[in-house]
C-alpha positions in Angstrom: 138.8 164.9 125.0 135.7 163.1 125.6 133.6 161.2 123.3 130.9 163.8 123.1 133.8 166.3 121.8 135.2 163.7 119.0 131.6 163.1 117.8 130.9 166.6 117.7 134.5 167.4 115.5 133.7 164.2 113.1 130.1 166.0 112.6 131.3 169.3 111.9 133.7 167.9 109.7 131.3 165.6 107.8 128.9 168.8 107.4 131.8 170.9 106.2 132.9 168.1 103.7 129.1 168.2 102.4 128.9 172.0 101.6 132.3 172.0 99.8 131.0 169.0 97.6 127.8 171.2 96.9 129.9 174.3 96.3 132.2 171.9 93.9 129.1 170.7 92.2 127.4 174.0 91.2 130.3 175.4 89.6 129.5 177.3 86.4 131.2 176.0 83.2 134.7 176.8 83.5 136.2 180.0 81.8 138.3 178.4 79.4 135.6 177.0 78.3 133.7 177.9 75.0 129.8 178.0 74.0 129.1 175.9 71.2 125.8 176.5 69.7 124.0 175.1 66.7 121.9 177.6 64.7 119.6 176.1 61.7 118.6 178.6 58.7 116.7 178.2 55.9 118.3 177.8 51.8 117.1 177.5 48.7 114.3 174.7 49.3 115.2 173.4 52.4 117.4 174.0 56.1 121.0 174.0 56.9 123.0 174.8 60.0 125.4 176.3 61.5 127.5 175.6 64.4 129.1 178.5 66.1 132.2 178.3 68.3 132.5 181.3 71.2 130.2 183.2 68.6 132.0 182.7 65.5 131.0 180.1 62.4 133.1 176.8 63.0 130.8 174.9 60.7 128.7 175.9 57.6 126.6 173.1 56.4 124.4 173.8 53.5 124.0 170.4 52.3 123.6 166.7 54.2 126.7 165.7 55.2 127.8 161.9 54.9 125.6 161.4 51.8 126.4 161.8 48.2 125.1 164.5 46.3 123.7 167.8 47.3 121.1 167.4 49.2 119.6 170.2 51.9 117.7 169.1 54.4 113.9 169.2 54.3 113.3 170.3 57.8 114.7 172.5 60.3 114.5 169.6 63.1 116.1 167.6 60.6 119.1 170.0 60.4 118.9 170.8 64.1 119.5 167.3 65.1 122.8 167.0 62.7 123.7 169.8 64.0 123.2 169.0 67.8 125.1 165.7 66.9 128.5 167.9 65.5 127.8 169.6 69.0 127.9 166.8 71.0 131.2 165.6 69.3 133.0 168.8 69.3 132.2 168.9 72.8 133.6 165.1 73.1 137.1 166.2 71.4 135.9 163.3 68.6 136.1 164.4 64.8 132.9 166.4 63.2 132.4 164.4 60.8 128.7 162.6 59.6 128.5 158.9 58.2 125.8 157.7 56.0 125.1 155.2 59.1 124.4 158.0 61.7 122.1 160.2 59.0 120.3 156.9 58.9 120.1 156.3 62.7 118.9 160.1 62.7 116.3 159.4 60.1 117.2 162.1 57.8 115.4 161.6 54.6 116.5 163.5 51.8 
């Protein structure tokens, strides 16, 4: 084979390499895969939320988490952004669980 050939091969190889990369990249999220979704709604005199797992409740949370007492929350971004934060660590494979450090670094006020 001449030179020209080889150079030819590597490029078509090269290209072909690309487009399977691409193709690899775009893939949809996997099938066994769930949606998890937070949804706030309103209470009593405040917001809580709700974080739903393939459609179904996983978490109900009425009330501030990581704080004492019983307190709701007094906006619905408030309660979105707990929420999106139980999202981000069920999606993580960490615990769901809230410290009074992170409702602070949130600032929640309540």
């Amino acid at each position: 084979m001449t030179k020209r050939k080889y150079l030819w091969m590597a490029g078509i190889l090269a290209l072909l390499a690309a487009v399977a990369w691409q193709a690899n990249a775009r893939k949809q999220q996997p099938a066994d895969m769930l949606a998890v979704v937070v949804e706030p709604f309103q209470i009593r005199d405040g917001w809580g939320y709700k974080v739903n797992v393939d459609g179904k409740t996983f978490i109900y949370q009425d009330v501030i988490p990581g704080v004492p007492g019983n307190h709701v929350f007094k906006t619905k971004t408030d309660a979105l952004r707990v929420g999106q934060l139980m999202v981000e660590k069920l999606t993580n494979h960490k615990i769901p669980a809230v410290s009074p450090a992170e409702i602070q670094q949130l600032q929640i006020n309540y």
